[in-house]
mmCIF entry with sequence, helices, sheets and N, C-alpha, C, O atoms, coordinates in Angstrom:
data_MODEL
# 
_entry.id   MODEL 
# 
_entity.id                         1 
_entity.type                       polymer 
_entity.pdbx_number_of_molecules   1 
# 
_entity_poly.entity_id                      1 
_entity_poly.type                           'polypeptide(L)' 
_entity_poly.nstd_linkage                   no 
_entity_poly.nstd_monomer                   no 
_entity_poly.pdbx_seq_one_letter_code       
;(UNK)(UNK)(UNK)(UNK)(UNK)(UNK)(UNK)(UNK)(UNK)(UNK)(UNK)(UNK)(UNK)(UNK)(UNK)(UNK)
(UNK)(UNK)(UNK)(UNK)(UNK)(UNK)
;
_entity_poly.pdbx_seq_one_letter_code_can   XXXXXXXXXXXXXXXXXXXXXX 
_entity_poly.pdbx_strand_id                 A 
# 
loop_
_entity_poly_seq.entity_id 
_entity_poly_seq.num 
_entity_poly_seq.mon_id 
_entity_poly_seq.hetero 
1 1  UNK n 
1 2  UNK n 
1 3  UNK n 
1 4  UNK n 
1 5  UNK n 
1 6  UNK n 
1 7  UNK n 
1 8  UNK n 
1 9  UNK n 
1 10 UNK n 
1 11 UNK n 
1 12 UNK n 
1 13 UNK n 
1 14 UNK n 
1 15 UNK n 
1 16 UNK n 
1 17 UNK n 
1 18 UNK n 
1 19 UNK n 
1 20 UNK n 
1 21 UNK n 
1 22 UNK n 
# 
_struct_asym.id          A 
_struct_asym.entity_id   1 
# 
_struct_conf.conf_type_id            HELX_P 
_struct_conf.id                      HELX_P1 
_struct_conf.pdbx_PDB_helix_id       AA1 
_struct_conf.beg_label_comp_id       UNK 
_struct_conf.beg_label_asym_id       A 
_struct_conf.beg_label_seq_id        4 
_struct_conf.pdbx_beg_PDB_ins_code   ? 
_struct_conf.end_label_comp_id       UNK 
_struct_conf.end_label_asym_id       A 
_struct_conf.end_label_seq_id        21 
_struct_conf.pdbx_end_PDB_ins_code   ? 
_struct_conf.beg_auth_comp_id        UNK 
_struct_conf.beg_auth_asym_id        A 
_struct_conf.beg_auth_seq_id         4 
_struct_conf.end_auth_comp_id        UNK 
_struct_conf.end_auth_asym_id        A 
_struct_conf.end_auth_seq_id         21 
_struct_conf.pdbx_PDB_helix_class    1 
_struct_conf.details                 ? 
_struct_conf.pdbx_PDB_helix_length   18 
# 
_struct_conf_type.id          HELX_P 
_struct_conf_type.criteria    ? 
_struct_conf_type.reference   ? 
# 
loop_
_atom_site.group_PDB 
_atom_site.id 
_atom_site.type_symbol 
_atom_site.label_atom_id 
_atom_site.label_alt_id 
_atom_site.label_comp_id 
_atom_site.label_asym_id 
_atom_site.label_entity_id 
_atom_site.label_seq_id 
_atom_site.pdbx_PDB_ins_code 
_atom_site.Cartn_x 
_atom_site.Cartn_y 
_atom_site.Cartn_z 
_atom_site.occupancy 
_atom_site.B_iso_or_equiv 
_atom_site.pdbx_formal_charge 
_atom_site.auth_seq_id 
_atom_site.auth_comp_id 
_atom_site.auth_asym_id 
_atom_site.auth_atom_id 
_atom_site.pdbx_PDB_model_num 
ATOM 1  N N  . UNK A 1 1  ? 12.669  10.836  5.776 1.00 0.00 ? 1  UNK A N  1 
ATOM 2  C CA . UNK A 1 1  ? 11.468  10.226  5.186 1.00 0.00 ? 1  UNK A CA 1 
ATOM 3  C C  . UNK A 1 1  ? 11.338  8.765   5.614 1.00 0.00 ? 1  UNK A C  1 
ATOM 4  O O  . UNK A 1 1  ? 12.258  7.980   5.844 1.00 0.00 ? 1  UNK A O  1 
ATOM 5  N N  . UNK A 1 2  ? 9.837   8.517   5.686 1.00 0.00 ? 2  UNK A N  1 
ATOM 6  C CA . UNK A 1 2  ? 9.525   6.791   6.527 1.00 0.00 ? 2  UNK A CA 1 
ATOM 7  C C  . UNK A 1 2  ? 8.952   6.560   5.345 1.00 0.00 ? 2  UNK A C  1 
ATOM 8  O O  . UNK A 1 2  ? 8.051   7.396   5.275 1.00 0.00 ? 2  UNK A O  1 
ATOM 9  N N  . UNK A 1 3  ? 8.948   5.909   4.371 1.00 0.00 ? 3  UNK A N  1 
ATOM 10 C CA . UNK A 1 3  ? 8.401   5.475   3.434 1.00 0.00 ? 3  UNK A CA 1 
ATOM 11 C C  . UNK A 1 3  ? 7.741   4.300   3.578 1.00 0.00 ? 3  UNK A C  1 
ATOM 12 O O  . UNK A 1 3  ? 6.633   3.957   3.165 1.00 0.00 ? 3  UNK A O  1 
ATOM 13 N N  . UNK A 1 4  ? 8.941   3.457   4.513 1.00 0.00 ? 4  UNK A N  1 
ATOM 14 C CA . UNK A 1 4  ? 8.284   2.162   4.552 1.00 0.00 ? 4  UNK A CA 1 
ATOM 15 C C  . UNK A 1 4  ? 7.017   2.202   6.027 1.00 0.00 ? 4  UNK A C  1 
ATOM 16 O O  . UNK A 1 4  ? 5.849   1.828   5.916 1.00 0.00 ? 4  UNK A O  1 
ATOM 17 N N  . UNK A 1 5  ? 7.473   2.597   6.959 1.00 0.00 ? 5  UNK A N  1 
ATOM 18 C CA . UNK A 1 5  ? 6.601   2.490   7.857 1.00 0.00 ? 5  UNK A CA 1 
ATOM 19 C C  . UNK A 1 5  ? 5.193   3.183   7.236 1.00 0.00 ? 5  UNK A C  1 
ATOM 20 O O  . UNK A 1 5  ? 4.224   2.580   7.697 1.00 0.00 ? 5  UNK A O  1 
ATOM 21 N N  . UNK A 1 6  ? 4.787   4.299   6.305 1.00 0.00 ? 6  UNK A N  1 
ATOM 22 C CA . UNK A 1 6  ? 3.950   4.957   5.700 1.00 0.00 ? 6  UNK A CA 1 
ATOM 23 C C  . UNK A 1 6  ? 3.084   3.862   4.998 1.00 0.00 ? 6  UNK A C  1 
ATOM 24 O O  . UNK A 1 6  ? 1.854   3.834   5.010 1.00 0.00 ? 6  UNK A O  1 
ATOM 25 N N  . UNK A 1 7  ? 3.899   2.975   4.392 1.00 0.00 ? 7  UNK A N  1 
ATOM 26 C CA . UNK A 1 7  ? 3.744   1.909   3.033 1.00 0.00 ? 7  UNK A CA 1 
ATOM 27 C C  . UNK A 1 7  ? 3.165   0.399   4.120 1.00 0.00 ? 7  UNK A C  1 
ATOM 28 O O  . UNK A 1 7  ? 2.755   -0.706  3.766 1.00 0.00 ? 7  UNK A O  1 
ATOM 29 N N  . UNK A 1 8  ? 3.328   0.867   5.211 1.00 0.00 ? 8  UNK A N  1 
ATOM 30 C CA . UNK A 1 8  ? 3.176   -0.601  6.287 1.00 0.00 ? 8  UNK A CA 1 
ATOM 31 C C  . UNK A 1 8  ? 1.852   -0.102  6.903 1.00 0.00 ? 8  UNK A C  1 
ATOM 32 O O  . UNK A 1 8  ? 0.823   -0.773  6.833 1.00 0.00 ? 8  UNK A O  1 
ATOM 33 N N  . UNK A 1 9  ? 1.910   0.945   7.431 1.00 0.00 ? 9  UNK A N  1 
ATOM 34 C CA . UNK A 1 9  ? 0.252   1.878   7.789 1.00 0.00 ? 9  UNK A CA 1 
ATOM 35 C C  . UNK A 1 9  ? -0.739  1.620   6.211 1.00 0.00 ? 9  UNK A C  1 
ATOM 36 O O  . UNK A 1 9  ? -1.632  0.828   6.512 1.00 0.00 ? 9  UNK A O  1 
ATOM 37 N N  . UNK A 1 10 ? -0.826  1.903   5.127 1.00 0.00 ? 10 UNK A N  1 
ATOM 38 C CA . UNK A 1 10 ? -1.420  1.788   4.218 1.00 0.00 ? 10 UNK A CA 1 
ATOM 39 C C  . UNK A 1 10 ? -1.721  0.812   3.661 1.00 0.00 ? 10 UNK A C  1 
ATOM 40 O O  . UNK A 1 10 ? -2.697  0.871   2.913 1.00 0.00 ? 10 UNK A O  1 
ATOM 41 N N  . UNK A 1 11 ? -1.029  -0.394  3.808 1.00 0.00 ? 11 UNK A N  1 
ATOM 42 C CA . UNK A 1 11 ? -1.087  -1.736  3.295 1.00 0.00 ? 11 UNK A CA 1 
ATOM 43 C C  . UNK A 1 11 ? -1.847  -2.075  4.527 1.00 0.00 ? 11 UNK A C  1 
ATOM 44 O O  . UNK A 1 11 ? -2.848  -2.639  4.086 1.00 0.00 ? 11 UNK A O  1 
ATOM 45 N N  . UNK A 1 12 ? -1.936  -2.048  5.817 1.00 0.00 ? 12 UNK A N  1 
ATOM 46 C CA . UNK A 1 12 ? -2.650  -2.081  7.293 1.00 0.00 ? 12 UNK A CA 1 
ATOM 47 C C  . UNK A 1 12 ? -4.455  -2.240  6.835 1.00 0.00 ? 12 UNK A C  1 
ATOM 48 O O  . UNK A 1 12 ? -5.308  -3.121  6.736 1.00 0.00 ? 12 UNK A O  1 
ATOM 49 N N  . UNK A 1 13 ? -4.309  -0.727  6.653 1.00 0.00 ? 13 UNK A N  1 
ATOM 50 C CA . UNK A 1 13 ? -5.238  0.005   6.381 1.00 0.00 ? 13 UNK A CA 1 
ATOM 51 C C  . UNK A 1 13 ? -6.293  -0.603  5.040 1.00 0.00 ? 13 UNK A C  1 
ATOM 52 O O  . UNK A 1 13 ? -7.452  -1.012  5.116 1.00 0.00 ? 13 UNK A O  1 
ATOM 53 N N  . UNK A 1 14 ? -5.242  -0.456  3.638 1.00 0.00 ? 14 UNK A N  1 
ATOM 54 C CA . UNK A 1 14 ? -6.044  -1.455  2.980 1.00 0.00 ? 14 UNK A CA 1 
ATOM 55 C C  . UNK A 1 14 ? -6.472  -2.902  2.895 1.00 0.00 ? 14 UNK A C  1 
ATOM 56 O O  . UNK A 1 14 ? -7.548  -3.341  2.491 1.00 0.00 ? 14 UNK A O  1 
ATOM 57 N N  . UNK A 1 15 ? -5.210  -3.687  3.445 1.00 0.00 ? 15 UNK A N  1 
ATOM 58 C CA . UNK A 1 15 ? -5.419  -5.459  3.578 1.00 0.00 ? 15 UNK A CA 1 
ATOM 59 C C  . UNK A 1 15 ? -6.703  -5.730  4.560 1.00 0.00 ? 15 UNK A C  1 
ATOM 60 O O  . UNK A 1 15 ? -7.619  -6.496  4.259 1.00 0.00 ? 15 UNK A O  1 
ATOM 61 N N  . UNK A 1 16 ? -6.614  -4.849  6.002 1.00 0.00 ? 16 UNK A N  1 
ATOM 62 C CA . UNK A 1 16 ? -7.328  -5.137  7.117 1.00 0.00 ? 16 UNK A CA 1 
ATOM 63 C C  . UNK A 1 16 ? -8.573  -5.471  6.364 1.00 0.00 ? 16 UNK A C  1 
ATOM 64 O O  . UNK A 1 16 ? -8.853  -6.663  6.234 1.00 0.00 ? 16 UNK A O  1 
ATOM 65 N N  . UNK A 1 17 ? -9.466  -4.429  5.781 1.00 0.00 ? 17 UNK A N  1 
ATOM 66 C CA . UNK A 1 17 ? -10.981 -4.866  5.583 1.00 0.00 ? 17 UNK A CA 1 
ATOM 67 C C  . UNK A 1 17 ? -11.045 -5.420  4.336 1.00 0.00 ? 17 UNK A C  1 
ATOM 68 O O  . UNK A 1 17 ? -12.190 -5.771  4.054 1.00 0.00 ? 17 UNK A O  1 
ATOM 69 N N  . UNK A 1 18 ? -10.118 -5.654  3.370 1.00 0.00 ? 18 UNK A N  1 
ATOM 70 C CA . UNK A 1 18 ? -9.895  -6.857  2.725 1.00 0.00 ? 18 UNK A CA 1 
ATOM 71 C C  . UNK A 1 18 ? -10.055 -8.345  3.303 1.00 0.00 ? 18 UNK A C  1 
ATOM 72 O O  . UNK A 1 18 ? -10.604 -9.344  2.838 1.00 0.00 ? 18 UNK A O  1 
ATOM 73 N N  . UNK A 1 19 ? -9.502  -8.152  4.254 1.00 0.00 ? 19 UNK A N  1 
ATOM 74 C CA . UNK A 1 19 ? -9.123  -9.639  4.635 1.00 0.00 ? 19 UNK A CA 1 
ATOM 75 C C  . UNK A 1 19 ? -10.544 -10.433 5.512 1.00 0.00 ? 19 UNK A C  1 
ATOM 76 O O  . UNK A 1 19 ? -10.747 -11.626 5.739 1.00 0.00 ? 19 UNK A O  1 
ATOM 77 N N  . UNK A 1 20 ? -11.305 -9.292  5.836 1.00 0.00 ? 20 UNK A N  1 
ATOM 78 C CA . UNK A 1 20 ? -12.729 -9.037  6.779 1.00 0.00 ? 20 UNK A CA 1 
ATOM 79 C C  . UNK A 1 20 ? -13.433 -9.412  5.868 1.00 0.00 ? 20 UNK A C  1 
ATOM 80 O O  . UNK A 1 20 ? -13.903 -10.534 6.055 1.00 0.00 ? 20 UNK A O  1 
ATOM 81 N N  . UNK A 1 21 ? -13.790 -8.784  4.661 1.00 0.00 ? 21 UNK A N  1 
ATOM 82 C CA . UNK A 1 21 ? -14.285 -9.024  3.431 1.00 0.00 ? 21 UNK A CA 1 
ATOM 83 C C  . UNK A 1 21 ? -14.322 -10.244 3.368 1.00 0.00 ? 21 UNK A C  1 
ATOM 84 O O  . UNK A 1 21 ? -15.462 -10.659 3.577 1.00 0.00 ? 21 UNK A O  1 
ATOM 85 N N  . UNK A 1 22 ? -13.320 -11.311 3.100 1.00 0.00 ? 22 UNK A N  1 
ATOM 86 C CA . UNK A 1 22 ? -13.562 -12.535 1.917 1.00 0.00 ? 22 UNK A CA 1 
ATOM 87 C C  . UNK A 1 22 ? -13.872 -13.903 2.921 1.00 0.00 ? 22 UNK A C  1 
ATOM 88 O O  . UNK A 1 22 ? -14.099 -15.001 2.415 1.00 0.00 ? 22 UNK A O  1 
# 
């Protein structure tokens, strides 16, 4: 199990257009 690399794709994924956003 990759939990962290999973948890590093998803945080990617959510921060990216967060960060586009503000």
């Amino acid at each position: 199990m990759e939990i962290h690399e999973q948890a590093r794709f998803i945080l990617r994924l959510t921060l990216g257009p967060w960060v586009f956003m503000t």
